[in-house]
PASEBA-1860 file (N, C-alpha, C; in nm, 3 decimals):
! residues 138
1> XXXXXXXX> 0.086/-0.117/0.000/0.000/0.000/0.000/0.090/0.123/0.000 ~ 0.052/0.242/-0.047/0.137/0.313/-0.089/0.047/0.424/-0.002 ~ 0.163/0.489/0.084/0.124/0.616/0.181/0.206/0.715/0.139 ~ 0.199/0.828/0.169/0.305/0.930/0.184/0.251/1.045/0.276 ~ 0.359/1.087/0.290/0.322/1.206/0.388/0.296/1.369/0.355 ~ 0.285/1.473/0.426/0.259/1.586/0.363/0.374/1.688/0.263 ~ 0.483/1.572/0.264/0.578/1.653/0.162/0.628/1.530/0.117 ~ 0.508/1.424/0.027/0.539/1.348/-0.052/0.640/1.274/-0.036
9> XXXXXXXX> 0.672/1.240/0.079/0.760/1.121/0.065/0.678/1.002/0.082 ~ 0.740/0.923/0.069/0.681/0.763/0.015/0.735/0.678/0.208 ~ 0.641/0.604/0.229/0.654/0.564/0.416/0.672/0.390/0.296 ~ 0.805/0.357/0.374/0.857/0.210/0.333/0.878/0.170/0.478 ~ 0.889/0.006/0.478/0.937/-0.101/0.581/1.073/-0.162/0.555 ~ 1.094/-0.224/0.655/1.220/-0.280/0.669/1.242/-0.435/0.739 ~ 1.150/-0.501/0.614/1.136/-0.635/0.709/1.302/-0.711/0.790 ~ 1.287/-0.802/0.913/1.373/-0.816/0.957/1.435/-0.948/0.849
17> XXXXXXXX> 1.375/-1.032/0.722/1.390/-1.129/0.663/1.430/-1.116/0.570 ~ 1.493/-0.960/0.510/1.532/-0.919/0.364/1.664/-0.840/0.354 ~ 1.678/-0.798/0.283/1.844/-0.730/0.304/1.794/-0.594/0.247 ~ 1.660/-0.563/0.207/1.584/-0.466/0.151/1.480/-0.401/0.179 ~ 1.421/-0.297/0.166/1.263/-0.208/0.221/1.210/-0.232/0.093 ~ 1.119/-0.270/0.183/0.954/-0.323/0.085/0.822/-0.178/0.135 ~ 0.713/-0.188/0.045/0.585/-0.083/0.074/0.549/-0.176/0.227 ~ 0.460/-0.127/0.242/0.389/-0.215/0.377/0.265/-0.268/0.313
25> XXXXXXXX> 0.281/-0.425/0.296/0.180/-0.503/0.249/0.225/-0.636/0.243 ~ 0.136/-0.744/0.175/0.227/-0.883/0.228/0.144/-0.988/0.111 ~ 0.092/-1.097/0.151/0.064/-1.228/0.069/-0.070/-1.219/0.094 ~ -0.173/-1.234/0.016/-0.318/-1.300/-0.014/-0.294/-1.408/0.088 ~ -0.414/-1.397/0.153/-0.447/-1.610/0.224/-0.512/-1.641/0.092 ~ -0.605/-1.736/0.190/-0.674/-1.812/0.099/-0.804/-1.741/0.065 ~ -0.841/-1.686/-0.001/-0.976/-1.680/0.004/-0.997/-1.501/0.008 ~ -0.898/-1.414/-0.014/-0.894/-1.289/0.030/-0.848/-1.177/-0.068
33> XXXXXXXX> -0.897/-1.121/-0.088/-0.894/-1.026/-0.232/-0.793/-0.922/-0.189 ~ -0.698/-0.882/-0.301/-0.616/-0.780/-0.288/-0.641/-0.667/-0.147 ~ -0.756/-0.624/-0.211/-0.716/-0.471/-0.113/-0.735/-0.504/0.002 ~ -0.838/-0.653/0.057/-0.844/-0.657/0.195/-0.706/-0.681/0.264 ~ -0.637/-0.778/0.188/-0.519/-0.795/0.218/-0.408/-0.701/0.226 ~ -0.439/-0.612/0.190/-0.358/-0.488/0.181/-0.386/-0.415/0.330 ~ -0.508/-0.437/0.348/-0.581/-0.346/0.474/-0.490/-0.421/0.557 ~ -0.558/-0.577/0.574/-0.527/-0.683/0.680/-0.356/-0.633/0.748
41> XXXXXXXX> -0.284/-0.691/0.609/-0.134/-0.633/0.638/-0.088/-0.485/0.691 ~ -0.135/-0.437/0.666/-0.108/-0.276/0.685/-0.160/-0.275/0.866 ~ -0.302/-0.304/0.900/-0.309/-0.341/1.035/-0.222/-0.443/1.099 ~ -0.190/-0.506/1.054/-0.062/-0.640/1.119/0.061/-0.541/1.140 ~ 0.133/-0.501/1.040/0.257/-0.452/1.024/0.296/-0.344/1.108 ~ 0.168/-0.208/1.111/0.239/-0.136/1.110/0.124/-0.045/1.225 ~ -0.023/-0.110/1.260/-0.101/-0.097/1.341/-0.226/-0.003/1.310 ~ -0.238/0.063/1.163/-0.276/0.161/1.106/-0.397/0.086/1.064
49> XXXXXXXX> -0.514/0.091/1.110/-0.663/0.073/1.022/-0.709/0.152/0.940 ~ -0.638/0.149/0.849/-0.706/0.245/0.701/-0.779/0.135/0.618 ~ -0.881/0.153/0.502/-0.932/0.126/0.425/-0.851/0.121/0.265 ~ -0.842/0.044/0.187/-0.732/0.059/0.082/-0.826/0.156/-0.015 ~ -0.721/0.246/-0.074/-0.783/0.368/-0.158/-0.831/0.282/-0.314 ~ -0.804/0.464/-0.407/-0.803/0.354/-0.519/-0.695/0.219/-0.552 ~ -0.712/0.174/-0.652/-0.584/0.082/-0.726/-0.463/0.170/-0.808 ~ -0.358/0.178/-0.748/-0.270/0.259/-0.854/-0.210/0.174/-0.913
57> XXXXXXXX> -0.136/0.051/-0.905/-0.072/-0.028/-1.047/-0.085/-0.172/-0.975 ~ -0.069/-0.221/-1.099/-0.083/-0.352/-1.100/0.060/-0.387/-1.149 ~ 0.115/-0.512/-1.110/0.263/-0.518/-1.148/0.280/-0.710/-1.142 ~ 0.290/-0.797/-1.301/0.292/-0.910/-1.319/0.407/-0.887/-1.340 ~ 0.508/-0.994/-1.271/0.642/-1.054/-1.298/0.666/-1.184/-1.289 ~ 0.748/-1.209/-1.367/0.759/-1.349/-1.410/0.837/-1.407/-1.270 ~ 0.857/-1.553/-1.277/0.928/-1.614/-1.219/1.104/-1.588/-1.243 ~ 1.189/-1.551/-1.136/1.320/-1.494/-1.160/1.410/-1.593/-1.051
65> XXXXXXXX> 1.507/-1.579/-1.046/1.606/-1.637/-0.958/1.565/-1.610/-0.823 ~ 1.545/-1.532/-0.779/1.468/-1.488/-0.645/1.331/-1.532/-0.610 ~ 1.271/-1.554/-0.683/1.127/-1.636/-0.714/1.074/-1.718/-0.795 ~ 1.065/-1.819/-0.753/1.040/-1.925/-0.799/0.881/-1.970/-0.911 ~ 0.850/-1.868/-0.913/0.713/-1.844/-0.959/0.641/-1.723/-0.983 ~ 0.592/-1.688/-1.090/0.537/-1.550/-1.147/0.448/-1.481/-1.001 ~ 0.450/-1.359/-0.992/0.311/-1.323/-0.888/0.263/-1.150/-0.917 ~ 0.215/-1.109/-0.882/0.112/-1.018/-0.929/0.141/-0.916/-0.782
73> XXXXXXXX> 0.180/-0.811/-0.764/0.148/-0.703/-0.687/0.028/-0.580/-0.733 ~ -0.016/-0.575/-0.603/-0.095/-0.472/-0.637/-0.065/-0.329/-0.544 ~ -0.080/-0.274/-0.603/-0.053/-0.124/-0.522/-0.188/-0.052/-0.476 ~ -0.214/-0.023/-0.399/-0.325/0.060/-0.330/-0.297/0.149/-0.251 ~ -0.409/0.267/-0.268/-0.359/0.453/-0.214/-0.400/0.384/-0.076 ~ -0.287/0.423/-0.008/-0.340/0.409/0.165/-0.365/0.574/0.180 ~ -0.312/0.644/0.122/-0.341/0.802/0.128/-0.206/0.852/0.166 ~ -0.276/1.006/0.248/-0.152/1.099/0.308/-0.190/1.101/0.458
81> XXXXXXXX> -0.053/1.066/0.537/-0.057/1.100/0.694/0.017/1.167/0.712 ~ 0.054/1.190/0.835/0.110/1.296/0.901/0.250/1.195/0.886 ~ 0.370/1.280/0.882/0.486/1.210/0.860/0.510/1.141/1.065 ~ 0.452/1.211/1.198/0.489/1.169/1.286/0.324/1.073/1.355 ~ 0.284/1.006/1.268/0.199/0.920/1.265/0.261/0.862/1.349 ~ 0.180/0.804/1.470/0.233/0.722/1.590/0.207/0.575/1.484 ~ 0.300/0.458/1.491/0.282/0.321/1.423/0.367/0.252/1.506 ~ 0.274/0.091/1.515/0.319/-0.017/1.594/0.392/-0.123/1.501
89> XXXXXXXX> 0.531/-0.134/1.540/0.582/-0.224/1.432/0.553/-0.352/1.476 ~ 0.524/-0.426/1.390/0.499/-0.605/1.461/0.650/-0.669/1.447 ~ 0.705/-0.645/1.585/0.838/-0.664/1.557/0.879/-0.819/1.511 ~ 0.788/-0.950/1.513/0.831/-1.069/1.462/0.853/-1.006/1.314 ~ 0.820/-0.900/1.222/0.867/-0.893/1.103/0.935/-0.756/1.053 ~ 0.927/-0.688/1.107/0.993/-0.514/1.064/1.079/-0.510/1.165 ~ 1.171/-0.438/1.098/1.262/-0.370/1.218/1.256/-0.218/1.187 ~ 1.213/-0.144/1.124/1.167/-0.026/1.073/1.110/0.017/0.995
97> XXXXXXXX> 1.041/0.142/0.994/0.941/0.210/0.911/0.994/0.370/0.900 ~ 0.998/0.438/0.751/1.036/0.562/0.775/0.981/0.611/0.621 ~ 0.917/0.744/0.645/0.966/0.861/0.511/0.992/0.805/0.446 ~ 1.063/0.828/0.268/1.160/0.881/0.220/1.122/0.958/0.089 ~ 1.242/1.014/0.024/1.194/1.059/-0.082/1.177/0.924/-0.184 ~ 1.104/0.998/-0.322/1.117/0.926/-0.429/1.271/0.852/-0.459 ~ 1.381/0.941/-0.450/1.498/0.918/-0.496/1.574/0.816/-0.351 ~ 1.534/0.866/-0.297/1.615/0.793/-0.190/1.524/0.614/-0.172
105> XXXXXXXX> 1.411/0.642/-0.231/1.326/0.525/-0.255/1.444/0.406/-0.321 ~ 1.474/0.465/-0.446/1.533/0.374/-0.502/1.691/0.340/-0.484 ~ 1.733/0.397/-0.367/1.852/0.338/-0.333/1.848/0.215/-0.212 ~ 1.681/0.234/-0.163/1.662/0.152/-0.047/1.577/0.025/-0.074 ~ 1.463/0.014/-0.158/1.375/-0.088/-0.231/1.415/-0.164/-0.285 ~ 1.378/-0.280/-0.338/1.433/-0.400/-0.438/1.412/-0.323/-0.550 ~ 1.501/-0.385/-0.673/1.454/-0.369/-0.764/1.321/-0.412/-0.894 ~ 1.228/-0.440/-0.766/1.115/-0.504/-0.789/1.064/-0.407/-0.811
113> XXXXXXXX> 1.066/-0.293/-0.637/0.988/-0.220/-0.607/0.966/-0.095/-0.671 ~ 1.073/-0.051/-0.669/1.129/0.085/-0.748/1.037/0.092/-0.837 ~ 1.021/0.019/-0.952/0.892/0.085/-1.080/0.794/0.099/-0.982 ~ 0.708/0.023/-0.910/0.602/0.004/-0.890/0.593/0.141/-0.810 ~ 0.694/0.156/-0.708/0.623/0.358/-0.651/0.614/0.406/-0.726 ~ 0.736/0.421/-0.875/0.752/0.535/-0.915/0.584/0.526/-0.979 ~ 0.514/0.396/-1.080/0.416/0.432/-1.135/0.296/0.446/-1.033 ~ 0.303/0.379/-0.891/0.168/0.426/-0.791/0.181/0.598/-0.813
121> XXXXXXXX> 0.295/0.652/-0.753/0.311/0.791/-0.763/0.234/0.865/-0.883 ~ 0.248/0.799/-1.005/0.197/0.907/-1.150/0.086/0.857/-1.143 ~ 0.007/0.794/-1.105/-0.142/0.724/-1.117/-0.192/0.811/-1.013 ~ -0.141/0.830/-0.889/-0.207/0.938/-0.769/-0.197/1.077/-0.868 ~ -0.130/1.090/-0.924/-0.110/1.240/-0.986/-0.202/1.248/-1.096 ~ -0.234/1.149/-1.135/-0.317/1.177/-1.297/-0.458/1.087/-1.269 ~ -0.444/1.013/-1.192/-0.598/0.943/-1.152/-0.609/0.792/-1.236 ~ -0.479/0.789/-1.312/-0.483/0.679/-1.422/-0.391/0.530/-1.340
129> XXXXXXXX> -0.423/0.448/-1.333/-0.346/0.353/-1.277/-0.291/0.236/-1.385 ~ -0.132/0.219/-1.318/-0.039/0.204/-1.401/-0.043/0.024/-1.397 ~ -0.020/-0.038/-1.539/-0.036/-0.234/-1.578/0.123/-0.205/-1.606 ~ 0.192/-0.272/-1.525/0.359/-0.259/-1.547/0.342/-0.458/-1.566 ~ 0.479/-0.512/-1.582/0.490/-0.623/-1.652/0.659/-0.642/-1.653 ~ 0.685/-0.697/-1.505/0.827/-0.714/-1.465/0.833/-0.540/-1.450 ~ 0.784/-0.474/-1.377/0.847/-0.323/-1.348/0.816/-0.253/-1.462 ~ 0.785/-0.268/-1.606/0.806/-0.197/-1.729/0.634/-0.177/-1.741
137> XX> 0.582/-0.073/-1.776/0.510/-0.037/-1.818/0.478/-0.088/-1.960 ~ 0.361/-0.126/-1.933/0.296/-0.250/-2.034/0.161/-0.147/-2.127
END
């Protein structure tokens, strides 16, 4: 889910299981449609009961060395908070949550992630939501 704060920076995690910052969101169960799961996670992670906004991109990638199998992200507007938003980390999985800019986004994200803010970002700006395909705009 894609948040930012009142001077547009982008709020990323820092799971304790990655060597990388991910958005705050996680895996479908069984039986559970994107955005709830987006909600669900976002209350697990980070303690925040928001409702998932619109859809800003959709993002199919194939199966890669890192994954063993194609999977589908979805991006959803969690909106704008206050950058000193009180949040509960669920410490069995984060070890931090912070800001950042766009640019500093992509020195800290996988290179999964990186397309996918940059196109949530132009879809919040234009209302149009972005079908990327391995990160590339499809």
């Amino acid at each position: 889910m894609l948040f930012t704060d009142f001077d547009d920076r982008v709020l990323i995690v820092k799971p304790n299981y990655r060597d990388y910052w991910l958005l705050p969101g996680g895996i479908v169960e069984a039986n559970e449609s994107p955005d709830l799961c987006a909600e669900r996670e976002v209350t697990e992670e980070l303690g925040l009961n928001v409702k998932s906004g619109p859809l800003l991109a959709i993002d199919w990638s194939p199966a890669s060395g890192i994954r063993p199998r194609a999977i589908t992200a979805y991006i959803f507007d969690g909106g704008t908070i206050a950058a000193d938003t009180p949040l509960a980390l669920q410490a069995e999985e984060l070890d931090e949550a912070r800001f950042v800019t766009a640019e500093q986004a992509g020195d800290l994200l996988s290179e999964f992630t990186v397309p996918r803010v940059h196109a949530a970002l132009a879809a919040r700006r234009d209302g149009h939501a972005r079908y990327l395909h391995g990160g590339n705009l499809h």
